[in-house]
Residue frames as a rotation matrix with the C-alpha (Angstrom) as fourth column:
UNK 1
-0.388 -0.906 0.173 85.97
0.578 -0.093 0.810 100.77
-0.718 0.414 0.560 106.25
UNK 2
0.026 0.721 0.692 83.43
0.999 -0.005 -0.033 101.94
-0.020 0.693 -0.721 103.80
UNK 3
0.844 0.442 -0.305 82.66
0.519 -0.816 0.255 105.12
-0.136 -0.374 -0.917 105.75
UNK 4
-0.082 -0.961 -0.263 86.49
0.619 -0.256 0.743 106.08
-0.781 -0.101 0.616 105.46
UNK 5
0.857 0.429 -0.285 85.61
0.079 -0.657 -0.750 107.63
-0.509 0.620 -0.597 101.62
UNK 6
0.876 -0.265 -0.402 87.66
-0.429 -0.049 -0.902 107.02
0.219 0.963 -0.157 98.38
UNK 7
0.599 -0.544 -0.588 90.96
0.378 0.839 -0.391 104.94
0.706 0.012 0.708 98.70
UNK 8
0.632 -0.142 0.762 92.76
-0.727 -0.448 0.520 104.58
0.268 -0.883 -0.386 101.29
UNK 9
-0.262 -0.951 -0.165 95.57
-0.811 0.310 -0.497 102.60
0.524 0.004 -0.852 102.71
UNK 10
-0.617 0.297 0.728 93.33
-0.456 0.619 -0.639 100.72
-0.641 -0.727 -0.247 104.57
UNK 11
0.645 0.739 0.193 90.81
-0.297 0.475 -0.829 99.48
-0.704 0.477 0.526 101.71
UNK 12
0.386 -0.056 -0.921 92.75
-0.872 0.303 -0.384 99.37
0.300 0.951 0.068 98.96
UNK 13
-0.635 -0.773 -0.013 94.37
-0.764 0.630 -0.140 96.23
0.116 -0.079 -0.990 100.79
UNK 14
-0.231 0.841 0.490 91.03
-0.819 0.104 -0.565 95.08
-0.525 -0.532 0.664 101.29
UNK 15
-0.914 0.358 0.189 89.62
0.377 0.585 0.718 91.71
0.146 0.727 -0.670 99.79
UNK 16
-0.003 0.996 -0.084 86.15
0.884 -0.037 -0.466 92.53
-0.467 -0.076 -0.881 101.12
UNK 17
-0.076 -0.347 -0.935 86.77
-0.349 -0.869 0.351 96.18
-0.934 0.353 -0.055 99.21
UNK 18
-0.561 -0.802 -0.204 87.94
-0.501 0.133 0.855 94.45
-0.659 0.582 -0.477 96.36
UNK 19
-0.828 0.484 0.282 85.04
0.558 0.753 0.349 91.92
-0.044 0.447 -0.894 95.80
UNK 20
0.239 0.817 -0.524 82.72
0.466 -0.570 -0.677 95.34
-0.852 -0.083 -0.517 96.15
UNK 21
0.715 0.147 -0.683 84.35
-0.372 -0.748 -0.550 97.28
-0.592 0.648 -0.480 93.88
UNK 22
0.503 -0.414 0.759 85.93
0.299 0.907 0.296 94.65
-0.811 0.078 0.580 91.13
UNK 23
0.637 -0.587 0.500 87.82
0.547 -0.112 -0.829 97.03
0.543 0.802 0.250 88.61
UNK 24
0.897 -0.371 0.241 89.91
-0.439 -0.809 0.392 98.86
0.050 -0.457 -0.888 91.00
UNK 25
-0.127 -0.882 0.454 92.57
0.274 0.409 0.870 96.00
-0.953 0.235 0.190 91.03
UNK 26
0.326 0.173 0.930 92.11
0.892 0.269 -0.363 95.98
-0.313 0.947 -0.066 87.32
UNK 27
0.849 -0.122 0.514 92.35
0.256 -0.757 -0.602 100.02
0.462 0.642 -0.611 86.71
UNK 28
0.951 -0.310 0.011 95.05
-0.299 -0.927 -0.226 100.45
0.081 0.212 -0.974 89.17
UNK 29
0.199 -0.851 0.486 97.59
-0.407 0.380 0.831 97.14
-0.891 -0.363 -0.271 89.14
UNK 30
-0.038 -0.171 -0.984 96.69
-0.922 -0.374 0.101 96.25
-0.386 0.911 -0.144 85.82
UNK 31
-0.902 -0.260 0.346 96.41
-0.303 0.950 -0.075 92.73
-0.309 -0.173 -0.935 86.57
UNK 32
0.102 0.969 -0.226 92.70
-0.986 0.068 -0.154 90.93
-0.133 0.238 0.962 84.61
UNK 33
-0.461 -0.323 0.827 91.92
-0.220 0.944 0.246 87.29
-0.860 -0.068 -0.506 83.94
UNK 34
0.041 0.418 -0.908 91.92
-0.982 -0.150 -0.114 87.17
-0.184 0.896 0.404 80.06
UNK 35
-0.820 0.278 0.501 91.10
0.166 0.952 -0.256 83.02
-0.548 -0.126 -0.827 80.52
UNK 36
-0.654 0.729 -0.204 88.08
-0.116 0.170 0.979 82.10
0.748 0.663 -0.027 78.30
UNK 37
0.541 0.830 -0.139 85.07
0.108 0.095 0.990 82.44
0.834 -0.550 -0.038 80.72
UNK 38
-0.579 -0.691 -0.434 88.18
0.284 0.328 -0.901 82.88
0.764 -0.645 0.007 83.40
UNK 39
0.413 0.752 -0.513 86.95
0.525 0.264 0.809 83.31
0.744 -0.604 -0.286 87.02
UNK 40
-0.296 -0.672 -0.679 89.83
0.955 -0.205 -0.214 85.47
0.004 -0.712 0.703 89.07
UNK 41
0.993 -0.063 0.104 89.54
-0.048 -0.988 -0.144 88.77
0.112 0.138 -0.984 90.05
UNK 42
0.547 -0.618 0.565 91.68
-0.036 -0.691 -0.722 91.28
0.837 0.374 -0.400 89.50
UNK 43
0.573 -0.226 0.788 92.67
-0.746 -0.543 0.387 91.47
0.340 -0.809 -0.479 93.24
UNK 44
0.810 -0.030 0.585 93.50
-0.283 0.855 0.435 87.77
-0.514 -0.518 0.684 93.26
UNK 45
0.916 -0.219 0.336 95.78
0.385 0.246 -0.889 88.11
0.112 0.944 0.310 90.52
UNK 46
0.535 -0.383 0.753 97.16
-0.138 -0.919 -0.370 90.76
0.833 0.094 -0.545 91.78
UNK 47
0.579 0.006 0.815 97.98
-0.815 -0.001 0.579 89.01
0.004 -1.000 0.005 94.95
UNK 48
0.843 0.005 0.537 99.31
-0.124 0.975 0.184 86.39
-0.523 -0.221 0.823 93.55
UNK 49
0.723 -0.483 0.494 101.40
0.270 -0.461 -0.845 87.98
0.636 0.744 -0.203 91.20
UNK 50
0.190 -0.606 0.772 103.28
-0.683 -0.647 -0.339 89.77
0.705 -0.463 -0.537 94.36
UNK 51
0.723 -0.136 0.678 103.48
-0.378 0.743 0.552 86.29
-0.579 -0.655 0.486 96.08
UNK 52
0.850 -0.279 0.447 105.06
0.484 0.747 -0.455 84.88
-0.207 0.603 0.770 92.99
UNK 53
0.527 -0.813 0.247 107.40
0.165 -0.188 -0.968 87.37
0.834 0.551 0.035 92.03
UNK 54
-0.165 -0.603 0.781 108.85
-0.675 -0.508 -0.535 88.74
0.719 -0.615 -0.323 95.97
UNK 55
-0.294 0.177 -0.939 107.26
0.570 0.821 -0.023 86.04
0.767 -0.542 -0.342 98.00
UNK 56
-0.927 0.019 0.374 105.39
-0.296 -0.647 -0.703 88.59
0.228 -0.762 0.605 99.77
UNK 57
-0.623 0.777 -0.090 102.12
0.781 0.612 -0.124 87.64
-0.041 -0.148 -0.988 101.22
UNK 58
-0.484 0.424 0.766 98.92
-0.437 -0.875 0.209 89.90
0.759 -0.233 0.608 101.71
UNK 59
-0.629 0.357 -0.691 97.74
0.681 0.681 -0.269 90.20
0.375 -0.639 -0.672 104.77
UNK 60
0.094 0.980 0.175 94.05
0.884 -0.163 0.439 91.45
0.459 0.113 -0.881 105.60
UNK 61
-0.700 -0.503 0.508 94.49
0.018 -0.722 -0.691 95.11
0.714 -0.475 0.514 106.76
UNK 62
0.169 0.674 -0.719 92.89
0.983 -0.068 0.168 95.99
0.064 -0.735 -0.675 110.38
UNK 63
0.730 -0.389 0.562 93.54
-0.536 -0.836 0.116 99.95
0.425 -0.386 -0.819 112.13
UNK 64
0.782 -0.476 0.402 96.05
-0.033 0.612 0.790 97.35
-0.622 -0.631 0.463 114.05
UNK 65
0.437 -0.674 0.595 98.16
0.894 0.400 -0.203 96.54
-0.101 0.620 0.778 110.77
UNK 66
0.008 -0.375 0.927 98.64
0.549 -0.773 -0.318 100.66
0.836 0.511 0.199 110.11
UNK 67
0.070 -0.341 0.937 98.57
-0.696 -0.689 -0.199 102.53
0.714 -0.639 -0.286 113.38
UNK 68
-0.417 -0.296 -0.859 100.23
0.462 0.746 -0.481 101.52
0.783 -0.597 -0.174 116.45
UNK 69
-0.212 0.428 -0.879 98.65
0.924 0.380 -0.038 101.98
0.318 -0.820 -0.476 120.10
UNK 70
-0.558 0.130 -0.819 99.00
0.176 -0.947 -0.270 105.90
-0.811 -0.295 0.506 120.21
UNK 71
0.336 0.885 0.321 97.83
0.581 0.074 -0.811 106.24
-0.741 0.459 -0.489 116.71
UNK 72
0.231 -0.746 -0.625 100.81
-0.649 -0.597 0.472 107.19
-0.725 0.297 -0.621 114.71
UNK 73
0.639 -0.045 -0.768 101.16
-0.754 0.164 -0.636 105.68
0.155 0.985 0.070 111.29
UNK 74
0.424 -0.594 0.684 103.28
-0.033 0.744 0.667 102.17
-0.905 -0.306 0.295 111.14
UNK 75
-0.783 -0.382 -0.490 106.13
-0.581 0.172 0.795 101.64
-0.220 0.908 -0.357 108.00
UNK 76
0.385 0.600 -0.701 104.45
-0.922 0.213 -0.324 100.35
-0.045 0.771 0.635 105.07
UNK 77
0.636 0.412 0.653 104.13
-0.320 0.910 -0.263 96.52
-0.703 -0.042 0.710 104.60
UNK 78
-0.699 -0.679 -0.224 106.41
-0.293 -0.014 0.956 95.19
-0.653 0.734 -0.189 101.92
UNK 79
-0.590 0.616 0.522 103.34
0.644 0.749 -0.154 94.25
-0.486 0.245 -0.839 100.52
UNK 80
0.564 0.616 -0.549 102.01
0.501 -0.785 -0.365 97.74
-0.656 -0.069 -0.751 100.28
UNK 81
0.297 -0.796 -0.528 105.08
-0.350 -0.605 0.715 98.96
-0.889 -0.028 -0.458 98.87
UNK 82
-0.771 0.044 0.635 104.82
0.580 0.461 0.672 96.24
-0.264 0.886 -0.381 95.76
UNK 83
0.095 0.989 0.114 101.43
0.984 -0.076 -0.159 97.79
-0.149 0.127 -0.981 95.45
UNK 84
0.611 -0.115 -0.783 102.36
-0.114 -0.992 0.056 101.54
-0.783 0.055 -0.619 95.71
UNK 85
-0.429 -0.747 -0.508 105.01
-0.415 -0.337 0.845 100.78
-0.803 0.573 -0.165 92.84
UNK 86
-0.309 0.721 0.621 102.19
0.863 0.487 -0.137 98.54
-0.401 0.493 -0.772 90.89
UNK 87
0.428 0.724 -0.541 100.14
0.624 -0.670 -0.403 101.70
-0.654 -0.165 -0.738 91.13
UNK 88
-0.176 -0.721 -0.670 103.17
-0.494 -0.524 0.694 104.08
-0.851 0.453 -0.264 89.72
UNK 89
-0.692 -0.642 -0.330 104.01
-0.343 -0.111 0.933 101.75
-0.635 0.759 -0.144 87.11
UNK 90
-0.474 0.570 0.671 100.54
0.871 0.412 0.266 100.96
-0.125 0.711 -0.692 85.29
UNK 91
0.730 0.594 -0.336 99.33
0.581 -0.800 -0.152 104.89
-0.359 -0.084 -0.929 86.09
UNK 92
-0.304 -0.720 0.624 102.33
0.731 -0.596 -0.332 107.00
0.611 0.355 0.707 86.16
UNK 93
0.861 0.427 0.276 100.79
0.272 -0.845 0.460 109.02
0.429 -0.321 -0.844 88.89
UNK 94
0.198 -0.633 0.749 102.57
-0.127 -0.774 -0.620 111.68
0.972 0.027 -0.234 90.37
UNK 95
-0.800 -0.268 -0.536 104.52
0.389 0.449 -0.804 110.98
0.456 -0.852 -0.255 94.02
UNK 96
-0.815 0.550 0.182 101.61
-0.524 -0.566 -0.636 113.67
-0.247 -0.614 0.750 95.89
UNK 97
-0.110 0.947 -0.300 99.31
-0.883 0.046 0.468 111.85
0.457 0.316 0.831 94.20
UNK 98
0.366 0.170 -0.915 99.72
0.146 0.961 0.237 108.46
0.919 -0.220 0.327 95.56
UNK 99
-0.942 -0.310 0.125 101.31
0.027 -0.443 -0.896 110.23
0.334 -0.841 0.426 98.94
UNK 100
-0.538 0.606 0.586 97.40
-0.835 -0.293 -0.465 110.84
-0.110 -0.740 0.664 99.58
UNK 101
-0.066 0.229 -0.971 96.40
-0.593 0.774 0.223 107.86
0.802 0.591 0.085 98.97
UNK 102
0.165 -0.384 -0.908 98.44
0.432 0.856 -0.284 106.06
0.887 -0.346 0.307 100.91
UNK 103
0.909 0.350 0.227 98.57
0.042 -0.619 0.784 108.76
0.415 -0.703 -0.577 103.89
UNK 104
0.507 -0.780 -0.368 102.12
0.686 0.106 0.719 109.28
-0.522 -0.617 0.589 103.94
UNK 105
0.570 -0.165 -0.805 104.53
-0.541 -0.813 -0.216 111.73
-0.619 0.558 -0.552 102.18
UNK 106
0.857 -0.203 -0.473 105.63
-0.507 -0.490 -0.709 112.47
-0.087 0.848 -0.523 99.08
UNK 107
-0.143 -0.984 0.110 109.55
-0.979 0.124 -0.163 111.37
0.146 -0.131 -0.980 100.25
UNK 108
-0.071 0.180 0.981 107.87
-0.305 0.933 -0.193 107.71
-0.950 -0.313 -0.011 101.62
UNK 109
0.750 0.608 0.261 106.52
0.008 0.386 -0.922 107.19
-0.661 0.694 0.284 98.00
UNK 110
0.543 -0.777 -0.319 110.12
-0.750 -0.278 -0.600 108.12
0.378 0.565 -0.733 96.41
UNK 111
-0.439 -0.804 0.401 112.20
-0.855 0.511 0.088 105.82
-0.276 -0.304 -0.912 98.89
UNK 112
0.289 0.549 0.785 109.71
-0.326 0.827 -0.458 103.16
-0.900 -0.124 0.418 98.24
UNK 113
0.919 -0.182 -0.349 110.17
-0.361 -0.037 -0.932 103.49
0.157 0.983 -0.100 94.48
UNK 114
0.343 -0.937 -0.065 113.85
-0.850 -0.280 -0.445 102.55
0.399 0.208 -0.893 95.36
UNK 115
0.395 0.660 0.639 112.98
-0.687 0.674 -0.272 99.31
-0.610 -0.331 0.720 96.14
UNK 116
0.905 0.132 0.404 112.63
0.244 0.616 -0.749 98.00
-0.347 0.777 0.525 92.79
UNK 117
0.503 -0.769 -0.395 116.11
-0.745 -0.155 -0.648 99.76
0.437 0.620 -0.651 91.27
C-alpha cells in the first residue's frame, strides 16, 4: 500500500497507515484524544465517532473492497463517504481536490456531500 504514494482511497482507510503516520486522522477528521495522558489515536476516534453517530462500521480496505474483478472502481463505502465529508468539513477543500484523493470525480464528491443535507 505504501508504494501507492500520498493518499489514497485505499490507505487513508488504513489502520496499519494510520498507526504509521498518526496525525493524518488528526489533520484531516479533526478528531484527537485531549484525555490527560489519553491513549487513542486519532484514527480510533475517528472510527468510532462514525460508528456512533451513523452506525457505520470501518472495514479494513483490500484492492477487493474498491475494484471489482475487471478493475473498474466500486461505489464508495458509506463509510468512506462519512470520511470524504469529515475531510470537507474540518478542511474546506475544494470538490477536485478531494476528487483526487479519493479517485473519483468531482460530481461523486458533490452527491456524496448530499448525504448529510
Amino acid at each position: 500500500m505504501e508504494t501507492m504514494g500520498g493518499l489514497t482511497r485505499l490507505n487513508i482507510t488504513s489502520d496499519d497507515y494510520h498507526r504509521r503516520h498518526k496525525n493524518v486522522a488528526k489533520n484531516l477528521f479533526g478528531f484527537e484524544d485531549r484525555t490527560k495522558g489519553g491513549k487513542l489515536s486519532s484514527w480510533d476516534i475517528t472510527k468510532q465517532f462514525i460508528k456512533d453517530m451513523w452506525d457505520v462500521n470501518h472495514v479494513e480496505p483490500t484492492i477487493s473492497t474498491i475494484l471489482d474483478d475487471s478493475g473498474r472502481k466500486k461505489p464508495m463505502s458509506k463509510f468512506e463517504q462519512v470520511l470524504i465529508t469529515l475531510m470537507w468539513f474540518q478542511n474546506l477543500h475544494d470538490h477536485s481536490y478531494l476528487a483526487s484523493i479519493w479517485g473519483c470525480s468531482k460530481d461523486i464528491i458533490g452527491t456524496t456531500m448530499k448525504w448529510f443535507e
